[in-house]
Structures are given as structure tokens and as C-alpha cells.
N, C-alpha and C positions, 0 to 999 in steps of 0.2 A: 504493500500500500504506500504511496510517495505520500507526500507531505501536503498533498490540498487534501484528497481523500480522509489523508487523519482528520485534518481540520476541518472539514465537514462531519465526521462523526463527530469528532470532539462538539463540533457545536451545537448539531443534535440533540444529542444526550442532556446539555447544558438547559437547552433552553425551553424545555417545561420547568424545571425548577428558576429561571429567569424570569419567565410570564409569569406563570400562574400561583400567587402566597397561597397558602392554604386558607381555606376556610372556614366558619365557625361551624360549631356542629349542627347537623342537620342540611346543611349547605353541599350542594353538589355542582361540580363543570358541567355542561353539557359541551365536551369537546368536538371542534371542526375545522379543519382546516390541513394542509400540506405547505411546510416553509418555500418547496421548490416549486410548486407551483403557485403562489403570492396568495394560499389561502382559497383560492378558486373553487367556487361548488360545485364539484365534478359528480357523476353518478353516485361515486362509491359515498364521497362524503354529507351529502345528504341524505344517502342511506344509512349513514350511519347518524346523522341527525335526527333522523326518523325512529332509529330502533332505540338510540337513550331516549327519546322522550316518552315511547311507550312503553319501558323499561321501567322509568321512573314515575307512571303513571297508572303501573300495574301490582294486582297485590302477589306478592309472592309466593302464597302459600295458596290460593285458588284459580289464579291466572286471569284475574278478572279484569278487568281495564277498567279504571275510574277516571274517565274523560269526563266531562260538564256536556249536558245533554244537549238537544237543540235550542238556539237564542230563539226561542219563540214563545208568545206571551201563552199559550198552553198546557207548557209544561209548568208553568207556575199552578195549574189545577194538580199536578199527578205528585207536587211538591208537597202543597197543601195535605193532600189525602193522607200520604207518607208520615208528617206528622201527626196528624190524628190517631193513624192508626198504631205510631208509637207509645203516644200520650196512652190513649184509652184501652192499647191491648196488650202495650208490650212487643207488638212484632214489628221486625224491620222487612220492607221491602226493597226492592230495587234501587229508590231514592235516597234511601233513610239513612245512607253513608253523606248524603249531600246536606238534610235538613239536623242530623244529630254530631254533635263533638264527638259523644262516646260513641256511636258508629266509625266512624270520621276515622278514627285513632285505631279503631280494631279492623279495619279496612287495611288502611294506610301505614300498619305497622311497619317497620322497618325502611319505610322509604323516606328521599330527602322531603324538607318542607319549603325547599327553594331551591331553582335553578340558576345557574349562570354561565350565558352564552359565550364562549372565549374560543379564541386562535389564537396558534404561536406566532412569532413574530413583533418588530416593535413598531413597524411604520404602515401594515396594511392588515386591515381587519379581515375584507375579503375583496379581491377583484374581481367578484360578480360569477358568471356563470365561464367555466372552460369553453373559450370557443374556438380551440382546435378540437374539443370532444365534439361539439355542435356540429362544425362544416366538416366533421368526416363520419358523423354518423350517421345511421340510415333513418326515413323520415321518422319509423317507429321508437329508434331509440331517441332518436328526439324528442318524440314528443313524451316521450315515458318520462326524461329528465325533468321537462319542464310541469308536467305532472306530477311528479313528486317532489320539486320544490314547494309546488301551492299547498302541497300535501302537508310539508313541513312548517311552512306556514299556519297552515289551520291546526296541525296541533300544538303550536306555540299557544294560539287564541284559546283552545278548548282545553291547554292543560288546565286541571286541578288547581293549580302550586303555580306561585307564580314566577316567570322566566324573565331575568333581568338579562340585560347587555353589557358587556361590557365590552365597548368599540373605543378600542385605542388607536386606530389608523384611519387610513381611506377606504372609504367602503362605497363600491363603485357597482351600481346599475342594482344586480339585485343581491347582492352583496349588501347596499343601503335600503333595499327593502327586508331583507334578513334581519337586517340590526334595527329596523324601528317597530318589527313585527314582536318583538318582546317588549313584556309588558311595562319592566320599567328599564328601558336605554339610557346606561350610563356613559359620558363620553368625557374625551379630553378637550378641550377648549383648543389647547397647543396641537396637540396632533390630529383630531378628526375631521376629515372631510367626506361627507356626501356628495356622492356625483350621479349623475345621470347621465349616461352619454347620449346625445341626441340624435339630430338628424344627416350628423356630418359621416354617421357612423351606418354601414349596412345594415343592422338588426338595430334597431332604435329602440328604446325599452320601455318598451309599451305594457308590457308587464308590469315594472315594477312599479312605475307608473300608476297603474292602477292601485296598488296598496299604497304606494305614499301619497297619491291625491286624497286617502281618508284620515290623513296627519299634516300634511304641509295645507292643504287647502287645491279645490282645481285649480284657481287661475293660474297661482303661483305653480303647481306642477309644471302645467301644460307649458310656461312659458321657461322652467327650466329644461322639459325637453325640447321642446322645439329649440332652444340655442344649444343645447347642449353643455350649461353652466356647472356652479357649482351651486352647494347648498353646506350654508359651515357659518355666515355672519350669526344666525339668530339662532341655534340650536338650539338655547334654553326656552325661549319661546312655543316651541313643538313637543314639550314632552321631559326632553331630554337632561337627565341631570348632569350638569357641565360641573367638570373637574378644573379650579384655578390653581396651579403650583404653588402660586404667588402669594396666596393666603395659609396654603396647609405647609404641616410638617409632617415629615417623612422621618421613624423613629433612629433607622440607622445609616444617617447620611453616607456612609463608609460606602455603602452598599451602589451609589454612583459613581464610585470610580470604581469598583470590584470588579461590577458587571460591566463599566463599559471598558474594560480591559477585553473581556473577553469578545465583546462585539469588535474592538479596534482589532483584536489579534485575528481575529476567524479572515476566511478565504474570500475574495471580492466576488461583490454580489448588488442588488439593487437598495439592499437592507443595510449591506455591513462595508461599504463605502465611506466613509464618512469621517470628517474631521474628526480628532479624539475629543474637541470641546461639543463639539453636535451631539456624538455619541453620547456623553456624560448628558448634555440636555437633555436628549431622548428619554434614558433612564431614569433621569428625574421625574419629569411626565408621567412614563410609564408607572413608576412607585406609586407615587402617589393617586393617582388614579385606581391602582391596585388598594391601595389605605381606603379612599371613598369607597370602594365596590364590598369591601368587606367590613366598615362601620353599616352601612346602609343594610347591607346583607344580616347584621345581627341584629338591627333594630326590628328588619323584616320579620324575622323568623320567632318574635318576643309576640308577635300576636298570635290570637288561634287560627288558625292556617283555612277549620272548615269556613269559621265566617269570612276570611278573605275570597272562599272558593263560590259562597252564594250571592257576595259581593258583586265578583267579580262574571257570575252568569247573566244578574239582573242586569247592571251596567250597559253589558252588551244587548242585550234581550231588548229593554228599551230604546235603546237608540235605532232599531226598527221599528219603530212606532212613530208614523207620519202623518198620522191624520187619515190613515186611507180604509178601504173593507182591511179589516185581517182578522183572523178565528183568537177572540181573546180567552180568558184563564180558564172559565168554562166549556172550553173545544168548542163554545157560540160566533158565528160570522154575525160581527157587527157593520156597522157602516165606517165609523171612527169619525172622529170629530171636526174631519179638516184643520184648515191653517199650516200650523208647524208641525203638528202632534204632540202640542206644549201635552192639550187637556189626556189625551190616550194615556202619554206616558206618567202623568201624576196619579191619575186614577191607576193604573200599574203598580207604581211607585209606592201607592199606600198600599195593595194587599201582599206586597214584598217585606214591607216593613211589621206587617201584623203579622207574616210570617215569621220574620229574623226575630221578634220579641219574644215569640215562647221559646225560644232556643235555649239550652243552659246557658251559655257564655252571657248572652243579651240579660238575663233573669238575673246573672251570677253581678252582673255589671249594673244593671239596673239598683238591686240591691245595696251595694257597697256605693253609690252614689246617694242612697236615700240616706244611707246610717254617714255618712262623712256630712253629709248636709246639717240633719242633725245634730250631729256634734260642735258644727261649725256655727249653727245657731245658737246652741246651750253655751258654748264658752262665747259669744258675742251677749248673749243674756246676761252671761255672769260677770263678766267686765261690767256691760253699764251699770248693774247693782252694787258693783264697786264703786264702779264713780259716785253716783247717785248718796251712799254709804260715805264717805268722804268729802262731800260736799259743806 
């Protein structure tokens, strides 16, 4: 083996423990990507995005899959029933992982209670789909690819558990629809760039497109693809929790010249080019970005995970409610109220909420609100008869 060969292993080897700090517990990677190919979602690796997410969204011991059912206002009736019929009988059904904790947890044993989206690498998240895999395969394997990207897509949307991002580079066509399809995208302010490439390009990304025009907004889409721009000024605006170096500390500064030793020393490439003070900046970045993704990650994982999960069904569920016919909670075709679908979705809104209330956690939290109130009146009582006492 000569001497780049090492230094390609050597860098290998390196750089998951580079990327990726560990996490707190219950926290898992949902890993993707290949160094040599800049990250690109090739078949295999969204296949492989596909199977940790059903992995991590199945229970182990009955092989059952606990996705989040369909966003339709319907399933809010077979919710309801669910809990009834655990209040009053005791049995669980099919749902009853979805409306109970203690379901929730005997379902969900053993599995993470948060995901996050990562690739190796310091300067590209993903560059979009392989399009030497694209222009030399046949029309079927094409279109199987582009199939099981939306595939991976919607079970980002339908996981359980919620799938954070964490985008430390360019993330280019749907590469930047990958990273904004997770629930909460975290990014670098210094490093991340959204791109789109547009019409200058043979396959214009009309795909991704269509997913981030339900985050950036259409006009602003449409008019980054059609120039073919970037998107990176206003990230915090769209979601995205944006990482400043500038503000945060990083515990062992040491750790940016360590690591960019070994990026300055590794074999030239489009990554590991780079002045030795770039490098060290890079790393900086990257740390600390890495510090955000795993404070954020433990504050996550301190609430109860089911109520995040029926949060996170109605959310969606709602935001299909425009005003128009759609079969509401009782499987009934209504007409719907027109306008915006302000009235659909509040009317929604409250028997979601009469749901979440009889929940344990809601009842558990309801309670210790009333008794802290209390207390907070009795000692506000007992001060002024102080005063009053002392006057």
C-alpha cells in the first residue's frame, strides 16, 4: 500500500470519530452518506436511510412498525375510540401505543427516542442525488431511486420520534431537500449552504422543489430554481436552528488544532485542500455545531417522546384542512368551512386537545400545575398577613 492509500485509510477510520460526538442517551445517528462520493444519495445509501429508520421505528420483540398513521382528520375518531376503550376496559388496541405513555414505552422498548441525521465529512452534507448513477441507469432503476428517496422522505415525516438534522455543509438539490425534510434542521450559519440547481442544469430539481416550496415558501422557491441561486442568507427564518461560533464555547478548544492536523495531513481532495488556518476554522464550526446538536438533543429527549409523537400527527393532520369537502373525525364528508380552513382546523384543534388531556402525562402535568399554583398563592397569602401583621 504507498503512502496516499495509507492516508486514505488512515483518514477513514478517523473520521466518524471527527464528525460524529456521541450522544446523550437514548439518542441515535441515523447515518448517510460516502466521503468519496461528497455524500451523494446513491441507491444503496438511501437504502440504507430507509432501513435505520424502520429499524428504529420498529419494536423488536414483535416486529411491528410504529409509524404515525395517516395525517387525516379520521383517524382522530379511531384515536378517540382507543382511548376509551383503554380508560373503560383496560385493552389496548392498535392505537393505544399512540394515545397511552404506558403503551408508548412497552411498545417502544429498547428503541432510540430521537434521531439525528448526519454524514461524514466537514464541508458537504450531501450533493444531492448521484448523477452518474442516474445517466447510466436504466429508466426503471431510475425511477426506483427517485422512489425511494420520497420514500425516505415520508418516513422522516411519519417517524414516531423525532428526526433532527444536523447539516454542517452544502447541501445541494435534494440533498437540501433531505436536510429540511427532518423535523428539526440544525445548521451552521458558517458552513451551510442550500442550493438548488436550476435551469442552467439538464435535470433541474423539480423534485426537490416541490418539498422545499412547503418551507421556503413558492414564490421564493420557484424563483431560486429558475436562477439557479443559492439559499443560506435567512436560514433561521425557515425552521432552521442556526449554529453562531461566535457566541458559543466549545469545551476543548485543543480539539481544533488536533483535528485539523489530521485534515491538513490527509491526501488532497475537495475537503482536505485547505489552508491549515481554514482547516482549524472549519473545525471550529464543525464542534460547535456538534455542542448545539447535542444540548438540543438532550433537552429533546427530557420530554415524553409519546406526547411529542401525537403532537406531532395532529400538526401535520391539520395543516390539511383548507376549508374544502374532507371526511372529518367521525369518517362524516363535510363540506368545510371555506376561507383559509382557519374554522376546520380549530374545530380539529379542540377535539385533539380533549384528546391529549386525558393522557397520563397531560393529567400528570395538569396536576402538579394546580398544586405549584396553590402553593404559590398560600405563600403570596402568607407574606401579605405579614405585612398587614407588621404594619
Amino acid at each position: 500500500m504507498d503512502k496516499i492509500q495509507r492516508g486514505v485509510a488512515r483518514s477513514r477510520a478517523l473520521l466518524p470519530r471527527i464528525t460524529h460526538r456521541p450522544l446523550p442517551s437514548g439518542v441515535s445517528y441515523l447515518h448517510f452518506g460516502d466521503y468519496g462520493t461528497r455524500n451523494a444519495m446513491t441507491k444503496h445509501e438511501l437504502q440504507r436511510l430507509k432501513d435505520q429508520l424502520i429499524e428504529a421505528n420498529t419494536n423488536p420483540q414483535t416486529g411491528r412498525q410504529l409509524f404515525l398513521p395517516a395525517f387525516k382528520p379520521q383517524t382522530l375518531g379511531h384515536l378517540e375510540r382507543s382511548q376509551e376503550l383503554l380508560t373503560k376496559e383496560g385493552k389496548a388496541d392498535d392505537y393505544a401505543w399512540l394515545v397511552s405513555s404506558r403503551v408508548w414505552e412497552e411498545e417502544r422498548k429498547g428503541l432510540p427516542k430521537l434521531l439525528v441525521l448526519a454524514s461524514p465529512g466537514f464541508k458537504v452534507f450531501s450533493s444531492g442525488h448521484h448523477l452518474t448513477e442516474i445517466k447510466n441507469g436504466s429508466p426503471e432503476e431510475v425511477r426506483e431511486i427517485f422512489a425511494l428517496c420520497a420514500e425516505v422522505m415520508s418516513l422522516i415525516r411519519r417517524s414516531a420520534i423525532l428526526v433532527m438534522g444536523k447539516i454542517h455543509g452544502i447541501a445541494s438539490g435534494a440533498g437540501a431537500q433531505l436536510a429540511l425534510a427532518t423535523d428539526v434542521p440544525v445548521a451552521s450559519r458558517s458552513l451551510t449552504e442550500l442550493w438548488l440547481p436550476g435551469a442552467d442544469l439538464g435535470l433541474p430539481c423539480t423534485s426537490p422543489a416541490a418539498g422545499l416550496s412547503r418551507v421556503l415558501g413558492t414564490r421564493r422557491t420557484w424563483l431560486e430554481l429558475a436562477k439557479g441561486g443559492y439559499v443560506r442568507a435567512d436560514l433561521k427564518l425557515h425552521g432552521v436552528e442556526v449554529d453562531d461560533p461566535a457566541t458559543k464555547t466549545v469545551e476543548d478548544k485543543s480539539q481544533y488544532e488536533q483535528q485539523a492536523n489530521i485534515l491538513f495531513e490527509g491526501p488532497p481532495s475537495s475537503e482536505k485542500s485547505l489552508p491549515r488556518r481554514s482547516a482549524e476554522d472549519i473545525v471550529r464550526h464543525r464542534l460547535s455545531l456538534d455542542h448545539l446538536v447535542y444540548r438540543l438533543a438532550r433537552r429533546l429527549t427530557k420530554r415524553d417522546t409519546q406526547q411529542t409523537a401525537i403532537t406531532k400527527w395532529a400538526f401535520w393532520t391539520q395543516i390539511g384542512l383548507r376549508g374544502q369537502p374532507h371526511v372529518n373525525a367521525d369518517g362524516v364528508e363535510v363540506d368545510g368551512c371555506g376561507g383559509d380552513g382557519f374554522e376546520d382546523a380549530v374545530a380539529f384543534a379542540g377535539r385533539v386537545m380533549a384528546l391529549h388531556s386525558q393522557s397520563e402525562v397531560a393529567k400528570e402535568g395538569i396536576s402538579r400545575f394546580l398544586q405549584e399554583n396553590a402553593m404559590r398563592k398560600q405563600t403570596n397569602k402568607t407574606e401579605v398577613e405579614m405585612n398587614e401583621t407588621t404594619r
